[in-house]
C-alpha positions as a Markdown table, in Angstrom:
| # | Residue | x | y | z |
|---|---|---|---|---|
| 1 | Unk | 10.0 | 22.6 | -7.1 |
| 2 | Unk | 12.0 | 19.8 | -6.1 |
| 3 | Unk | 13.7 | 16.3 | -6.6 |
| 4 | Unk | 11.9 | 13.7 | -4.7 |
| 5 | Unk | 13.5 | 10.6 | -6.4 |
| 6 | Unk | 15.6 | 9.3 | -9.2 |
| 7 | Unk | 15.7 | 5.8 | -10.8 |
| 8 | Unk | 17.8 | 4.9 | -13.4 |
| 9 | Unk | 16.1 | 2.3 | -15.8 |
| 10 | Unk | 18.9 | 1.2 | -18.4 |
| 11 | Unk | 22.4 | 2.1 | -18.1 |
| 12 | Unk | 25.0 | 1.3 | -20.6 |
| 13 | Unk | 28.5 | 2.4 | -21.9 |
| 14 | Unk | 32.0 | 3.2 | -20.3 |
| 15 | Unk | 32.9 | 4.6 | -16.5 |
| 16 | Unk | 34.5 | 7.7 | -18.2 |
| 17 | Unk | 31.1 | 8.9 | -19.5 |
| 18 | Unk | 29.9 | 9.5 | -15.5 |
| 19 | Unk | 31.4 | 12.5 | -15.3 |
| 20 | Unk | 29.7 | 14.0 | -18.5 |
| 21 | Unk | 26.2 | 11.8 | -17.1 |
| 22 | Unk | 26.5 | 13.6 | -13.5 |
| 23 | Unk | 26.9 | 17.4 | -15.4 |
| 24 | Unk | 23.7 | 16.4 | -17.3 |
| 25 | Unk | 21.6 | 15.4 | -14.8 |
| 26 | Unk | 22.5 | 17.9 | -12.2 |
| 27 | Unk | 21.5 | 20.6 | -15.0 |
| 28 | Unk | 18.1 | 18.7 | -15.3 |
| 29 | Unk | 18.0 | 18.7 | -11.7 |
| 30 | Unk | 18.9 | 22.7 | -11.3 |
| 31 | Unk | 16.5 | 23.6 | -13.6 |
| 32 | Unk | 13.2 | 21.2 | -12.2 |
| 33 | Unk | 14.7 | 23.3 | -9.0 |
| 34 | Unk | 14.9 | 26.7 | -10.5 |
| 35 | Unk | 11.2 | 26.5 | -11.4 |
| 36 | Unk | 8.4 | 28.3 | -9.9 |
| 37 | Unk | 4.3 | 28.5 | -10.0 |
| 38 | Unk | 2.8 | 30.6 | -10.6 |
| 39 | Unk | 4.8 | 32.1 | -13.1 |
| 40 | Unk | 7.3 | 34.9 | -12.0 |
| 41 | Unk | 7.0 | 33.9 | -8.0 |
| 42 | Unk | 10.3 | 33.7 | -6.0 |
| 43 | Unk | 9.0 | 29.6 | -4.5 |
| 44 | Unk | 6.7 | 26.3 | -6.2 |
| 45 | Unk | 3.5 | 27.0 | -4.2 |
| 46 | Unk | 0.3 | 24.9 | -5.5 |
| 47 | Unk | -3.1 | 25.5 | -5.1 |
| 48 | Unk | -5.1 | 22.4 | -3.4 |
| 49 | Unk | -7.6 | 22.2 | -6.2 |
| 50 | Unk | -7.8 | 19.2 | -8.4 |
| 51 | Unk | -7.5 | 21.1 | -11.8 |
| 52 | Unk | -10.5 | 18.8 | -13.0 |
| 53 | Unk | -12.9 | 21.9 | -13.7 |
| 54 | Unk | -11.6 | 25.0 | -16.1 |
| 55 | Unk | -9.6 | 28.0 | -14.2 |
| 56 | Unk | -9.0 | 25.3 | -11.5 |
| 57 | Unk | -5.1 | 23.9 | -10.4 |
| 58 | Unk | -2.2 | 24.4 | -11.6 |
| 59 | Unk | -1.2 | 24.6 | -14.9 |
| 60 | Unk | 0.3 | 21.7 | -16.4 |
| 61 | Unk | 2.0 | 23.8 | -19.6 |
| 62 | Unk | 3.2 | 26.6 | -17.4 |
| 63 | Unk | 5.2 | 24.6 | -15.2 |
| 64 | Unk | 7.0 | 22.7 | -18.0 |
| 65 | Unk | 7.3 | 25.6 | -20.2 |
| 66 | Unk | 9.4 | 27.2 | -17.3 |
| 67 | Unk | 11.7 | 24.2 | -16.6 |
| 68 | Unk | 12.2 | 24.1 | -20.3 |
| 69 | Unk | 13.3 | 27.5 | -20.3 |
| 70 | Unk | 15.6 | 27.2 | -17.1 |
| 71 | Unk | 16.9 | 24.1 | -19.8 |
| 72 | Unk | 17.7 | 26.4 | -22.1 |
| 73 | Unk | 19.8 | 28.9 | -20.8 |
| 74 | Unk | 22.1 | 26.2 | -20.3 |
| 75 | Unk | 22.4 | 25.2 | -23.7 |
| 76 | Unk | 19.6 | 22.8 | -24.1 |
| 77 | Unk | 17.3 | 23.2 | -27.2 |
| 78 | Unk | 13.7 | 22.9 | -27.2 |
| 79 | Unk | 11.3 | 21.0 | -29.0 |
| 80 | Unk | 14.2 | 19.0 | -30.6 |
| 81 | Unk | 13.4 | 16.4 | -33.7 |
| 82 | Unk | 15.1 | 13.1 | -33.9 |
| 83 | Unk | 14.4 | 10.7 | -36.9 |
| 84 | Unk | 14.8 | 7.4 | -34.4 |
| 85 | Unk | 13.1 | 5.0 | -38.2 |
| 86 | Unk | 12.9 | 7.0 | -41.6 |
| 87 | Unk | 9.5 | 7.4 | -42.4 |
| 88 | Unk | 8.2 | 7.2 | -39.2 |
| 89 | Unk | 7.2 | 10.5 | -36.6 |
| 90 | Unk | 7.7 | 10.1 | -33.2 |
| 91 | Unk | 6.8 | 13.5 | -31.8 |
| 92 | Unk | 9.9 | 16.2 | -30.6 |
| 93 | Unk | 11.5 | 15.9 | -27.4 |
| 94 | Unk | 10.8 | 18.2 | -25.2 |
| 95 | Unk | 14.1 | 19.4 | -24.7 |
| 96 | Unk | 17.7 | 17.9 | -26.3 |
| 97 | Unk | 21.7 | 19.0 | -25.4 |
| 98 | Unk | 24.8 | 17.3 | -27.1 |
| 99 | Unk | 27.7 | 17.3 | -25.3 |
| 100 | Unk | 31.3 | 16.4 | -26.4 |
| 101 | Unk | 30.8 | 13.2 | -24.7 |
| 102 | Unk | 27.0 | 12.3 | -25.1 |
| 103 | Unk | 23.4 | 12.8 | -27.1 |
| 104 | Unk | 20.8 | 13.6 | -24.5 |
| 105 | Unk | 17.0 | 14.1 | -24.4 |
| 106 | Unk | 14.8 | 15.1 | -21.6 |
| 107 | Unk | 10.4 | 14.3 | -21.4 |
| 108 | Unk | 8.9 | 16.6 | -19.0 |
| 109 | Unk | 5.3 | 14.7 | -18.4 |
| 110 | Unk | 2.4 | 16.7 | -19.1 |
| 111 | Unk | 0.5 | 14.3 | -20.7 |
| 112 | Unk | -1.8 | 11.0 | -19.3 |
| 113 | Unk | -0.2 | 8.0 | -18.5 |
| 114 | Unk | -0.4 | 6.7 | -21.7 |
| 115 | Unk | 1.9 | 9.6 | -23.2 |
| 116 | Unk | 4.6 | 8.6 | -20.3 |
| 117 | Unk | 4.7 | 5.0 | -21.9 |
| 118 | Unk | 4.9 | 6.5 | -24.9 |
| 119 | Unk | 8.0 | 8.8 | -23.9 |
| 120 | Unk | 9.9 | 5.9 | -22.4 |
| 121 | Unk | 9.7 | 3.6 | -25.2 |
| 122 | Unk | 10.5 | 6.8 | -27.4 |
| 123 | Unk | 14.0 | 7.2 | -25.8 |
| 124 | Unk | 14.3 | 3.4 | -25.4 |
| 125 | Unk | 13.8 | 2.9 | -29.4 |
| 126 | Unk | 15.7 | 6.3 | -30.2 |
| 127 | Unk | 18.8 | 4.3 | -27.8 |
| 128 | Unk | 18.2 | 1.3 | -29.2 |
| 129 | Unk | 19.1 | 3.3 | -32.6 |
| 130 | Unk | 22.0 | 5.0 | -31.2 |
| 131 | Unk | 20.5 | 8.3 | -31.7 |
| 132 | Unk | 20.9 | 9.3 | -28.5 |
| 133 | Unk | 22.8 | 8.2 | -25.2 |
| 134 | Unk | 20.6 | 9.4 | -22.6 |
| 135 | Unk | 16.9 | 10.2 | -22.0 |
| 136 | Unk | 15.4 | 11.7 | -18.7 |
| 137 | Unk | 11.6 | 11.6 | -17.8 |
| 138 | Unk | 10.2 | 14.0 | -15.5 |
| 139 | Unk | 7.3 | 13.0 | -13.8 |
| 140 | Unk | 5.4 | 14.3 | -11.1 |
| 141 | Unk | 4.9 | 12.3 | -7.8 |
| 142 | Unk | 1.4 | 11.5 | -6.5 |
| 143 | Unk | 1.1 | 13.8 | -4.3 |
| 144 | Unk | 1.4 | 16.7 | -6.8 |
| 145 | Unk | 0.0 | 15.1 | -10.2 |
| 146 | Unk | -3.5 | 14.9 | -8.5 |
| 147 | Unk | -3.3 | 18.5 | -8.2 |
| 148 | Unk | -2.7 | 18.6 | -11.8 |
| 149 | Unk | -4.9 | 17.8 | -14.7 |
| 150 | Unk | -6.9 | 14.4 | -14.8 |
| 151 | Unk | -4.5 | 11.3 | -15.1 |
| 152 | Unk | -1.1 | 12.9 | -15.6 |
| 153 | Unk | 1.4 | 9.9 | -15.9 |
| 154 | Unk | 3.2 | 10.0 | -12.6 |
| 155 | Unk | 5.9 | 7.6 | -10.7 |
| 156 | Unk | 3.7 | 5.6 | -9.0 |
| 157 | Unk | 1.9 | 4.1 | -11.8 |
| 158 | Unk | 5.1 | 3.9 | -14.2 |
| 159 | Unk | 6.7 | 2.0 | -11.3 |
| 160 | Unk | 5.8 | -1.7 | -12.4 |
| 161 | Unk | 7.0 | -0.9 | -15.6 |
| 162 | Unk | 10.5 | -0.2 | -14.5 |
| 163 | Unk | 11.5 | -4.6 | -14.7 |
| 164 | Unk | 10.5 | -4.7 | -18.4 |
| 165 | Unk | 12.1 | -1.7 | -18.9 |
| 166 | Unk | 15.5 | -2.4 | -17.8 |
| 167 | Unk | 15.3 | -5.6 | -19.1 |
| 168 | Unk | 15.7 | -3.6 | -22.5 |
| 169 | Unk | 18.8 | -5.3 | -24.4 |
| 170 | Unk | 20.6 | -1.8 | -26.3 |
């Protein structure tokens, strides 16, 4: 699999945390790299079918669970649980890693588009908080999410978002 594009929505705190930032998100970047479908093949080869009838496409669950594990094996825990308000549940993140230097979370989208607004204003809120420093959201481009299940959020559609977003005051 690879990298297409990057865009970085809210960025906030002192030059000497870059160096700690870069190591993060070249390990996100190594691991969306490292994975493969199907499982257990050496490349990222997807079938041209739309995934819209059963035993169709390319399995959405698969793909994350094996970029989660490539996570892992470099120290990232899955499925991690961060009260952002007491008494309210906002769902794990997918994956989490705390460094010396800073709290991190990644969102690998598997959901609709709806569940990638969601994730965003998760990390935003859980920042907002100071719960966490970073938060990364994986998305597929549309090229390959309409090879995926129905309406998986992707770039293109988050990208109007991406003004209000950075607007975000933390």
């Amino acid at each position: 699999m690879k990298v297409k594009s990057t865009t970085r929505l809210i960025s906030t705190g002192p030059r000497s945390l870059l160096p700690a930032y870069m190591k993060i998100e070249q390990e996100i970047k190594r691991s969306i790299k490292k994975t493969v479908w199907p499982p257990k093949s050496k490349t990222f080869t997807i079938y041209p079918e739309s995934g819209k009838k059963r035993g169709e496409g390319n399995g959405v669950k698969p793909i994350k669970t094996a970029f989660l594990g490539n996570l892992e094996k470099l120290g990232w825990k899955k499925e991690y649980h961060i009260v952002i308000i007491p008494g309210h549940r906002f769902g794990n993140f997918d994956a989490h890693k705390k460094t010396k230097k800073m709290r991190c979370v990644v969102e690998w989208e598997t959901g609709n588009i709806s569940s990638s607004h969601r994730s965003v204003n998760k990390m935003v809120l859980a920042m907002q908080k100071n719960k966490i420093d970073v938060g990364f959201l994986v998305l597929p481009s549309r090229n390959l999410y309409r090879f995926l299940t129905d309406r998986v959020g992707n770039f293109q559609e988050l990208k109007p978002y991406f003004d209000f977003w950075k607007s975000t005051k933390l």
